[in-house]
VOPAGU-2260 file (C-alpha; in pm, 1 decimal, decimal comma):
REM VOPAGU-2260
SITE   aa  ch    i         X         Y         Z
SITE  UNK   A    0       0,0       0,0       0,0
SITE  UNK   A    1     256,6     249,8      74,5
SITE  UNK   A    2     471,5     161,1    -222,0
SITE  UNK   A    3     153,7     222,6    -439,5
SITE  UNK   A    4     100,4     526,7    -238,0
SITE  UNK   A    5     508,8     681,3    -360,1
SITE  UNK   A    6     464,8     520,0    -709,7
SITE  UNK   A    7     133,4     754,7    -734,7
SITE  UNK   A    8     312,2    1041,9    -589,7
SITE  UNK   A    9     596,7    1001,3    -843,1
SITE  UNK   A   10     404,3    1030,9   -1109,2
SITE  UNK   A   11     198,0    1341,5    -983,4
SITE  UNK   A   12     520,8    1499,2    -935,7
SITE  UNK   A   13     638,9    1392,7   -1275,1
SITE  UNK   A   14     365,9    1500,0   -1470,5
SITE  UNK   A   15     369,7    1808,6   -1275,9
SITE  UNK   A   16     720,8    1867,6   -1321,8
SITE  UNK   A   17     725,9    1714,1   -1728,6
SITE  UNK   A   18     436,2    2027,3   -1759,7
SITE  UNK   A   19     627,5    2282,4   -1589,1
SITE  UNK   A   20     971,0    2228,1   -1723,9
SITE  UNK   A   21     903,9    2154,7   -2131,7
SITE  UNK   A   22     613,5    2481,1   -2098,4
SITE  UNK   A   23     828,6    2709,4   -1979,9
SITE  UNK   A   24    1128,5    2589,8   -2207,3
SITE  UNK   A   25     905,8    2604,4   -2498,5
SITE  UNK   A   26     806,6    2977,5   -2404,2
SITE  UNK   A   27    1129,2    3095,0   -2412,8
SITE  UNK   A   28    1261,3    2840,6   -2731,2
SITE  UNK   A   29     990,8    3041,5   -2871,3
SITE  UNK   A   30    1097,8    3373,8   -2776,5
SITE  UNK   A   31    1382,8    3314,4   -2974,7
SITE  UNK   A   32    1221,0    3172,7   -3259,1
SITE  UNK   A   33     982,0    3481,0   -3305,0
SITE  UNK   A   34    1210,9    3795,7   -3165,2
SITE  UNK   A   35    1601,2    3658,1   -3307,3
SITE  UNK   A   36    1478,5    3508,0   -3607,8
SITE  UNK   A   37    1139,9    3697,9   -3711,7
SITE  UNK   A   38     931,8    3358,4   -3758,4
SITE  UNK   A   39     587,9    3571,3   -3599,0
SITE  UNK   A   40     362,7    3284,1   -3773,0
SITE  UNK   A   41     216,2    3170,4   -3419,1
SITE  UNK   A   42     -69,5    2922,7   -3555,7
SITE  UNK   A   43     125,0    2773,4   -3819,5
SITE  UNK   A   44     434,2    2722,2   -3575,4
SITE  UNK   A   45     104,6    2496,3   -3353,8
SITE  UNK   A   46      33,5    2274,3   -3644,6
SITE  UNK   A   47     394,3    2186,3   -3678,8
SITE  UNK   A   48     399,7    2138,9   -3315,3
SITE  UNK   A   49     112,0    1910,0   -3346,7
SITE  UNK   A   50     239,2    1758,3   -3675,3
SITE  UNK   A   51     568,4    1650,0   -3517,3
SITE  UNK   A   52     375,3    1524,3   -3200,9
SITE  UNK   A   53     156,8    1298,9   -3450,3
SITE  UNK   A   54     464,1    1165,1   -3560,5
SITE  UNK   A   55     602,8    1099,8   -3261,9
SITE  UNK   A   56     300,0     885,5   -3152,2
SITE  UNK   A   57     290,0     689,0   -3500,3
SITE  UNK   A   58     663,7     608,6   -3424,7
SITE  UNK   A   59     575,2     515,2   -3031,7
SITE  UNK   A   60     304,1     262,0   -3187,5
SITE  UNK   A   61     547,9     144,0   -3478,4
SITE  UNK   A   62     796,2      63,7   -3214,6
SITE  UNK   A   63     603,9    -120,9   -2995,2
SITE  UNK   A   64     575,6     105,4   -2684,4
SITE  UNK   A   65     195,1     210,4   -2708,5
SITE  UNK   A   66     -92,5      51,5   -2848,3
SITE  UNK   A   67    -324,5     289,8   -3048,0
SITE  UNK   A   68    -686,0     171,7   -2908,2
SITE  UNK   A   69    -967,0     232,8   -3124,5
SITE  UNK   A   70   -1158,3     540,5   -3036,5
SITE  UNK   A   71   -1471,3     656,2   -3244,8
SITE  UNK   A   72   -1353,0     917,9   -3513,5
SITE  UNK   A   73   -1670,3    1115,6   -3423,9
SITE  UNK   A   74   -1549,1    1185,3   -3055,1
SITE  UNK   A   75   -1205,2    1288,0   -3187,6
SITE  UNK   A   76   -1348,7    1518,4   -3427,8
SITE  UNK   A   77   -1585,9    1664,4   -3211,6
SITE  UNK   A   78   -1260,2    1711,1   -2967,9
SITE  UNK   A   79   -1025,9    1884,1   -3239,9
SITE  UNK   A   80   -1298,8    2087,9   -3358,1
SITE  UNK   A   81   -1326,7    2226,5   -2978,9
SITE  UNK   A   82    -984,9    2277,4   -2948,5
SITE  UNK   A   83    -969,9    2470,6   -3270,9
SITE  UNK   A   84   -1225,1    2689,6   -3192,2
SITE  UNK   A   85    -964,1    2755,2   -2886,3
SITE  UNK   A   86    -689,7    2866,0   -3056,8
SITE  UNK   A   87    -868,2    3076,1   -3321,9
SITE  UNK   A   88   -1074,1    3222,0   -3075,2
SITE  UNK   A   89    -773,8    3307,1   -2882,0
SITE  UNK   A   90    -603,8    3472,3   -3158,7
SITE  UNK   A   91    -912,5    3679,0   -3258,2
SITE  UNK   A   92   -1001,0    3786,9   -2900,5
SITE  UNK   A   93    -601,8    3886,4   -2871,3
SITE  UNK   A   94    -694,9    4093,9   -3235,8
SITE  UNK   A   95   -1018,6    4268,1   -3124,4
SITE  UNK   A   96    -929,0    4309,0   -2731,7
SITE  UNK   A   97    -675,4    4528,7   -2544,3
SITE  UNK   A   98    -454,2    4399,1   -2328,7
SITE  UNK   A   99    -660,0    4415,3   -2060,3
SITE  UNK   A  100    -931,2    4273,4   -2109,3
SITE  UNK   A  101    -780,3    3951,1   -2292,1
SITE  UNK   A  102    -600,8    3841,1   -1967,8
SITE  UNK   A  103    -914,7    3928,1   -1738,3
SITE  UNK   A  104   -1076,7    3655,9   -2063,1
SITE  UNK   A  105    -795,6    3408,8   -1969,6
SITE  UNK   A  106    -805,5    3480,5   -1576,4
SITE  UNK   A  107   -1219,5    3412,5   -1626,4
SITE  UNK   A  108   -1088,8    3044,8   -1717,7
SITE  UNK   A  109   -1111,6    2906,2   -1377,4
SITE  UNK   A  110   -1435,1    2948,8   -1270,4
SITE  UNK   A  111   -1598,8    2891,4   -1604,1
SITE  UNK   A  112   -1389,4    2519,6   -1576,8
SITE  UNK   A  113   -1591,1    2494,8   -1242,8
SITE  UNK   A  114   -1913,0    2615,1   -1363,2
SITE  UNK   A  115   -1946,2    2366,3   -1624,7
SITE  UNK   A  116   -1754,1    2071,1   -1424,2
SITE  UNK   A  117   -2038,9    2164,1   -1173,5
SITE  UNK   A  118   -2326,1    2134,3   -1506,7
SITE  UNK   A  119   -2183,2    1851,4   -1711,0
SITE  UNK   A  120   -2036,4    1633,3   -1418,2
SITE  UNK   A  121   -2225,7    1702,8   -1099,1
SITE  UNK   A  122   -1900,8    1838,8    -926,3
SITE  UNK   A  123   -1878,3    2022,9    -618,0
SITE  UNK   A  124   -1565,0    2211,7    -443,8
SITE  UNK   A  125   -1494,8    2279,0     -99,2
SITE  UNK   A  126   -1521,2    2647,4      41,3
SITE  UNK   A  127   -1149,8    2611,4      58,2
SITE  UNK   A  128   -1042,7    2495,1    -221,9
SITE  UNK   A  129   -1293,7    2835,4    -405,3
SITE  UNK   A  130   -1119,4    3039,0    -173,0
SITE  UNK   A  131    -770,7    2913,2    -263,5
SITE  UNK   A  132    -833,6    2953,5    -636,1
SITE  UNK   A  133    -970,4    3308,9    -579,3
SITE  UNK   A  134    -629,6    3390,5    -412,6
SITE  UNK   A  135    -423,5    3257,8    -718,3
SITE  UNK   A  136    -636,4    3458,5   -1040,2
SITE  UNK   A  137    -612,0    3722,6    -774,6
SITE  UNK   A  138    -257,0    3752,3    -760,4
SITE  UNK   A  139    -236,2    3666,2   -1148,3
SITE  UNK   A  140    -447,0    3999,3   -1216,8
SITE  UNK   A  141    -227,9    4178,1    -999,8
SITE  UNK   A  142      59,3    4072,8   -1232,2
SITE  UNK   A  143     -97,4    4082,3   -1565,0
SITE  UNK   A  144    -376,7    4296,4   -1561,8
SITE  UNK   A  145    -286,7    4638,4   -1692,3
SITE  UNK   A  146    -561,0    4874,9   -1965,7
SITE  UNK   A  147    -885,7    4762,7   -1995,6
SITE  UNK   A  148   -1139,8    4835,2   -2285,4
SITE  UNK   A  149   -1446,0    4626,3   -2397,3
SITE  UNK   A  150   -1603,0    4595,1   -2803,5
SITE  UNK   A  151   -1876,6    4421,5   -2823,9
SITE  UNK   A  152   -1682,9    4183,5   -3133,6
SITE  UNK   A  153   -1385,4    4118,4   -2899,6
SITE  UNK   A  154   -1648,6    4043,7   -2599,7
SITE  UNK   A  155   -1769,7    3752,5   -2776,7
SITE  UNK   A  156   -1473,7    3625,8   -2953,5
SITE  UNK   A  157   -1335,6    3626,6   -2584,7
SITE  UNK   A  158   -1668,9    3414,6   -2484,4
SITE  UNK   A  159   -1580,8    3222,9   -2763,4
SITE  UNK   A  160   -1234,5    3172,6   -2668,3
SITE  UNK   A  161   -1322,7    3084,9   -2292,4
SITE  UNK   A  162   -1619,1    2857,8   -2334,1
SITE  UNK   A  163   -1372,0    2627,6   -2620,6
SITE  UNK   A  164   -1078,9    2595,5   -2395,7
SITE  UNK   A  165   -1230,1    2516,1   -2089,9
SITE  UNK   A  166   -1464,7    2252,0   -2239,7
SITE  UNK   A  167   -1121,3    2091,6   -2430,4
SITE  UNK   A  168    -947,2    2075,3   -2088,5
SITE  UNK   A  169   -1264,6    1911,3   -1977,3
SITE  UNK   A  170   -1274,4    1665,1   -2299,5
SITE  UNK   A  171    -941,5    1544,1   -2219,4
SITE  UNK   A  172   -1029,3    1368,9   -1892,2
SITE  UNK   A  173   -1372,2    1219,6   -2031,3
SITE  UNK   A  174   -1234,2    1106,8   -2349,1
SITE  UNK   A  175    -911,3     884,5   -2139,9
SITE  UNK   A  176   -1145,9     765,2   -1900,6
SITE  UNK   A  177   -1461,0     698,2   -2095,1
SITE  UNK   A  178   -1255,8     492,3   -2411,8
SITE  UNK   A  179    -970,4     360,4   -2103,8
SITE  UNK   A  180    -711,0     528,3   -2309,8
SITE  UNK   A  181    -352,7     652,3   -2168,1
SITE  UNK   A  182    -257,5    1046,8   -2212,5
SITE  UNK   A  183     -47,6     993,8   -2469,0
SITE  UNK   A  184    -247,9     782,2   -2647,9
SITE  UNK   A  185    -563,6    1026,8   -2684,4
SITE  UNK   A  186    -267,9    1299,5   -2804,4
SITE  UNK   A  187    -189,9    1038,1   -3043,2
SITE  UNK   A  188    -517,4     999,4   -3193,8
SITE  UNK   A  189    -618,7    1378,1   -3180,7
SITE  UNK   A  190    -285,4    1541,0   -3281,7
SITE  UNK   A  191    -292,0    1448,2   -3627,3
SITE  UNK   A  192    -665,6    1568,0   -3731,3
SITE  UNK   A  193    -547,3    1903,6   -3522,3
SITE  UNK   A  194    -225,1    1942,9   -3746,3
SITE  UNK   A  195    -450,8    1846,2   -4067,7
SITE  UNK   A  196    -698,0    2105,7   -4017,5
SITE  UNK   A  197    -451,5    2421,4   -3922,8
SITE  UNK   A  198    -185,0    2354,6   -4134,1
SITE  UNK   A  199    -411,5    2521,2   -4421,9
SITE  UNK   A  200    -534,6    2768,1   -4180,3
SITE  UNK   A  201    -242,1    2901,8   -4033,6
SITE  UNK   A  202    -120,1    3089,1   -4250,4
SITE  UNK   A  203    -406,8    3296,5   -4329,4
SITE  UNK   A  204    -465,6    3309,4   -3917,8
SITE  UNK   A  205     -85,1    3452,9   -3874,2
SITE  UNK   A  206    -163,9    3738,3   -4169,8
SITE  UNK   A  207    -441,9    3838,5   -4041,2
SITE  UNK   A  208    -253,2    3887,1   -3695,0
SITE  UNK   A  209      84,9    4026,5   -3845,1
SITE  UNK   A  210      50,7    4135,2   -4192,7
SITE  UNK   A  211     339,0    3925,8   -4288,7
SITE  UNK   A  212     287,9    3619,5   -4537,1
SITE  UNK   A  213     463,8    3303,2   -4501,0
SITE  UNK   A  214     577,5    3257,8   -4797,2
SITE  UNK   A  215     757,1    3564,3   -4800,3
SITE  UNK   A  216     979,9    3477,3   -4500,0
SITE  UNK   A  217    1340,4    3309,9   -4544,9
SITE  UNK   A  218    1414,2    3025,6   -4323,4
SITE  UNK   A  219    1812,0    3003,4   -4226,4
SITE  UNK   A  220    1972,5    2668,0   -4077,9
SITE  UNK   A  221    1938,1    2850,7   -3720,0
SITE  UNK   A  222    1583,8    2921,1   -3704,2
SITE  UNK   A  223    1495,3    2580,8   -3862,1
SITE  UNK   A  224    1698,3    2429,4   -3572,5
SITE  UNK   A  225    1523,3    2670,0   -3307,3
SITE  UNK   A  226    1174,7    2559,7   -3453,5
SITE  UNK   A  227    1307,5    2224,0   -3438,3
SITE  UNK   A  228    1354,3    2288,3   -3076,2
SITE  UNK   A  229    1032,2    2413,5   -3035,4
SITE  UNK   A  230     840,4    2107,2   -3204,4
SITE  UNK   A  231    1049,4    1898,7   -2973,5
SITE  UNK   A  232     979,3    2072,9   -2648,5
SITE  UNK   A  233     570,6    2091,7   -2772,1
SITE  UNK   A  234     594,9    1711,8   -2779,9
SITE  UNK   A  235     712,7    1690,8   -2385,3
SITE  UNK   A  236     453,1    2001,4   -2318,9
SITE  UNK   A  237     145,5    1864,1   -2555,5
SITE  UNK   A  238     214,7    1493,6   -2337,1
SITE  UNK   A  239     231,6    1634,5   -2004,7
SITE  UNK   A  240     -54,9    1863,1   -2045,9
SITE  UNK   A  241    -252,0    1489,7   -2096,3
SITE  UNK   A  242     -46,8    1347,5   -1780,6
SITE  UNK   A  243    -186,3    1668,9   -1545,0
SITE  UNK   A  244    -559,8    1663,5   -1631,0
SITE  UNK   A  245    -586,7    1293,6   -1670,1
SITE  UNK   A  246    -414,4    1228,1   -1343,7
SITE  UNK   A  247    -586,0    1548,7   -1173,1
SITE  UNK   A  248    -845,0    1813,2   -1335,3
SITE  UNK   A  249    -884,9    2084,8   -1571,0
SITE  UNK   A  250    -908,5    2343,7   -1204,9
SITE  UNK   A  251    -582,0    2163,7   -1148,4
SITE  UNK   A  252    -419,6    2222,3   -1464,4
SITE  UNK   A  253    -567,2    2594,4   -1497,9
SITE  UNK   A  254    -400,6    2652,1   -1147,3
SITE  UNK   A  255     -74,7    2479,0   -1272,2
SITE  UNK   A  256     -83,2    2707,6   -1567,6
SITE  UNK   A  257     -67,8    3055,8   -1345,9
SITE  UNK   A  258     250,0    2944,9   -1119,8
SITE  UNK   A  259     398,6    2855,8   -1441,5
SITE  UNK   A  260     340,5    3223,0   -1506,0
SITE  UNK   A  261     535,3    3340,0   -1219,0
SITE  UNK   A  262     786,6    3077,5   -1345,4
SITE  UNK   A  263     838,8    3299,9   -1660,2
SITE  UNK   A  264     857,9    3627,6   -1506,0
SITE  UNK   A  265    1125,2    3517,7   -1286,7
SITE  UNK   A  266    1317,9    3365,8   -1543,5
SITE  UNK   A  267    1265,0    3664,1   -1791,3
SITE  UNK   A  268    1439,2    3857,1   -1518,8
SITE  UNK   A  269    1718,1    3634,6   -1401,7
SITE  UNK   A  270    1781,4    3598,1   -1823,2
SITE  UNK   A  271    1645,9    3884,0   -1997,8
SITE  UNK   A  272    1626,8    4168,7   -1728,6
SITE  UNK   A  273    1324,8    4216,7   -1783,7
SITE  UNK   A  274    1173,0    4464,7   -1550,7
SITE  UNK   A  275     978,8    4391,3   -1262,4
SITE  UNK   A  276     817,7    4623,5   -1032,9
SITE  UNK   A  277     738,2    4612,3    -683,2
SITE  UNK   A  278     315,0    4515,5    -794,7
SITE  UNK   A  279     455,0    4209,9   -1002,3
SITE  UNK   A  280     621,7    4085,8    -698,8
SITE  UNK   A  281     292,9    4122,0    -463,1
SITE  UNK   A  282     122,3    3928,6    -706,0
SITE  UNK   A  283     349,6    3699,0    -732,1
SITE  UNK   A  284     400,6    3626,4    -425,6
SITE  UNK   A  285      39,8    3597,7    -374,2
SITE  UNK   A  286     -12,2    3361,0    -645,4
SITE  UNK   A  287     238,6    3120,3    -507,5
SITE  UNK   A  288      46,2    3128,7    -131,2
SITE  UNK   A  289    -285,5    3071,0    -292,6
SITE  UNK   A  290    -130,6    2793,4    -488,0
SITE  UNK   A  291     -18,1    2667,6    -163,5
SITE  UNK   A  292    -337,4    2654,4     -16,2
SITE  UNK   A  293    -491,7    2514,8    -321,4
SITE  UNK   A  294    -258,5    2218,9    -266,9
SITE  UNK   A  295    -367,5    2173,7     125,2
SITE  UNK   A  296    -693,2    2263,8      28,6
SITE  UNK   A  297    -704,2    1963,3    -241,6
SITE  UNK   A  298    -530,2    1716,5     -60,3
SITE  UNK   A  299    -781,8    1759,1     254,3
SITE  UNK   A  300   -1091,9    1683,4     -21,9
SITE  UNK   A  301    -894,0    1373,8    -151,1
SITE  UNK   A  302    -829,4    1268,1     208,5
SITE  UNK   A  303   -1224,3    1302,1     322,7
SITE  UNK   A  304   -1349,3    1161,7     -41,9
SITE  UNK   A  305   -1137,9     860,7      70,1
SITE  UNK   A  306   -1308,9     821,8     381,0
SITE  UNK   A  307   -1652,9     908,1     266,6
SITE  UNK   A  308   -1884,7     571,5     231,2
SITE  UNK   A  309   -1955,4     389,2    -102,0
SITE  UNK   A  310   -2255,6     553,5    -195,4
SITE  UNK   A  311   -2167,4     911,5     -69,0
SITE  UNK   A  312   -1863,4     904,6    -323,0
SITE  UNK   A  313   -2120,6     789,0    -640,1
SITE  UNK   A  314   -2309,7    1084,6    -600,5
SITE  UNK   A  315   -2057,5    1368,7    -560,5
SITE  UNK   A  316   -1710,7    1445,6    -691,9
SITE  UNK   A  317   -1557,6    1742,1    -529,8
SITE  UNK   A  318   -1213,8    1591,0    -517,1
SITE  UNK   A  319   -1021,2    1830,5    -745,4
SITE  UNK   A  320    -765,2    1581,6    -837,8
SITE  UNK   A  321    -994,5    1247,8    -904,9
SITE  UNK   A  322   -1082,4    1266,1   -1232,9
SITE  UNK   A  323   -1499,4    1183,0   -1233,0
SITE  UNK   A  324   -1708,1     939,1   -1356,9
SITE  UNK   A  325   -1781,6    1170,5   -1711,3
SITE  UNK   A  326   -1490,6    1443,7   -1620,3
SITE  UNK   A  327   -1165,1    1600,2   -1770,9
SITE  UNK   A  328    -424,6    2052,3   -2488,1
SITE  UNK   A  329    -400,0    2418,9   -2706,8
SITE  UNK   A  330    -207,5    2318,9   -2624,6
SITE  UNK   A  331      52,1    2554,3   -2662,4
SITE  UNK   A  332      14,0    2951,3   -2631,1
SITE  UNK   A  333     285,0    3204,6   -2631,9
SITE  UNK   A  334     110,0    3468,9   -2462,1
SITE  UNK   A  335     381,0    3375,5   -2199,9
SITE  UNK   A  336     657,9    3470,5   -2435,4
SITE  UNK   A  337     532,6    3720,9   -2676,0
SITE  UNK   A  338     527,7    4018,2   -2481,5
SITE  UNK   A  339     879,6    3935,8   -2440,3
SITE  UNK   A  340     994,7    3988,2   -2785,9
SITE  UNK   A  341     943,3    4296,1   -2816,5
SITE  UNK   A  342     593,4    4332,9   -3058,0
SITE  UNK   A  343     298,4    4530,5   -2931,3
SITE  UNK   A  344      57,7    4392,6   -2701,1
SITE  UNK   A  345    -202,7    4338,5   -2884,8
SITE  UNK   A  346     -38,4    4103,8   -3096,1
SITE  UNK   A  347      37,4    3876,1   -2822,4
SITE  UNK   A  348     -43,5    3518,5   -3047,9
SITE  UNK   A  349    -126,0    3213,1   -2887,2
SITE  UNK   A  350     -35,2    2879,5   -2970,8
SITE  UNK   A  351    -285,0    2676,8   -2810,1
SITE  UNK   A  352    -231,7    2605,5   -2475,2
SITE  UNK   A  353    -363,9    2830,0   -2147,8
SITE  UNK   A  354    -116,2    3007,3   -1951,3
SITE  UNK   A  355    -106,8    3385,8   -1880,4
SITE  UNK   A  356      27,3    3724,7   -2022,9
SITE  UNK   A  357     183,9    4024,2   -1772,6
């Protein structure tokens, strides 16, 4: 019992770590990509990051190492198309919105997760654990949250934007446990119909966002070696974004995603000197004590969902990391990165996959 007990808490850790480590490497790989070598073309740079993880889960199944279960091409569909309507509504609520009013969009994610975990799967969460989460998008608008204006166009491309990602991170969960399918091997399944459909979309997507065209821009052994990078770190990022919500929730992961915020600040001042002010450092550090309590918080709900009885635990789910009976990739966004490189605000471009802009 207590060597199943490590082996589980090895993984968490893992996965958490896996997440935290390729993200953040790929933000900055990234930076590079886009500010050193001018490659701006954000949604075409995701369907080479999901084209290269497609290939890297035919190889896995070539080789022997995973087994691609069948899974019914109408759920995967149905999935990609979600998470499409993610990243394009991302990049047009980053075109119509300020600054502003994009990351309160993204800090919105949270509750909206909980609203419709609490509709679709029946799940509840502890006063704590609200409380907790409250303190971390607190702390993250403290950070990020600078001018604010509202259009009526941006408003609902930001609706858009929100309602898509949260029910993907949501889809990811449902769709391992409902088919019995591993993280990896869901990625492998829906990675390739989500390269497919924004390879011929991307580029259109990027001019629209930067005026540039695609064609027009001349790749040199360097950046094709930094975008090789990047493809290789979105593997690692795309896998462990699986690993987190499988093994925990989309709450979880959307928590996970603002430390990993605070993670790039830091390291865009120990690296870049970038400038941070006395307000980025309150929220900061309130961020990181609201994730704190999040953890307690959690672990006290997994603790007395343990204990509850049989029938108490059919009914209700309010352990934020158990995935539920119908519960729980973006997968990659540089709104981490892209106000680092030096292009206005506005054109902060994700790549499909939730984290948070200063």
């Amino acid at each position: 019992m207590a060597s199943e007990k490590r082996q589980r808490l090895a993984g968490d850790v893992g996965s958490w770590a896996l997440n935290v480590v390729t993200s953040v490497g790929l933000i900055f790989v990234n930076k590079v990509v886009m500010s050193s070598y001018g490659f701006r073309f954000a949604t075409t740079l995701t369907a080479c990051h999901f084209g290269v993880t497609s290939l890297a889960g035919f190889a896995s199944a070539a080789l022997g190492y995973t087994t691609l279960k069948p899974i019914p091409f109408w759920d995967l569909f149905w999935f990609s198309l979600v998470a499409n309507v993610s990243i394009v509504g991302m990049n047009l609520s980053l075109l119509l919105n300020s600054v502003g009013f994009y990351q309160i969009a993204k800090l919105s994610m949270i509750p909206v997760v909980c609203v419709l975990e609490r509709v679709l799967n029946a799940k509840t969460y502890s006063r704590p654990v609200i409380l907790s989460v409250i303190m971390v998008v607190f702390g993250v608008a403290i950070v990020t949250v600078t001018d604010v204006t509202v259009n009526f166009k941006g408003f609902m491309a930001a609706v858009m934007a929100v309602l898509a990602t949260a029910l993907q991170q949501i889809f990811i969960g449902s769709l391992q446990k409902k088919h019995n399918v591993s993280s990896f091997e869901l990625l492998s399944k829906t990675a390739p119909i989500q390269a497919a459909s924004l390879l011929p979309l991307g580029p259109f997507m990027d001019f629209a966002l930067t005026g540039n065209y695609l064609l027009n821009y001349t790749l040199s052994t360097a950046a094709f070696l930094f975008i090789s990078l990047s493809c290789l770190l979105a593997v690692g990022c795309n896998v462990s974004q699986y690993l987190v919500i499988g093994r925990f929730s989309a709450v979880t992961f959307q928590v996970l995603g603002h430390i990993k915020t605070v993670c790039v600040l830091a390291m865009g001042w120990l690296f870049f000197h970038d400038i941070i002010t006395s307000k980025n450092i309150l929220g900061m550090v309130i961020t990181v004590i609201g994730m704190v309590f999040y953890g307690r918080a959690a672990e006290a709900e997994k603790k007395a969902a343990a204990a509850a009885p049989a029938y108490i635990k059919s009914n209700t789910s309010s352990d934020p990391f158990t995935v539920g009976d119908e519960e729980d990739v973006s997968l990659l966004k540089a709104s981490d990165f892209q106000e680092h490189i030096g292009a206005p605000p506005v054109k902060d471009i994700e790549l499909g996959f939730e984290t948070s802009k200063r």
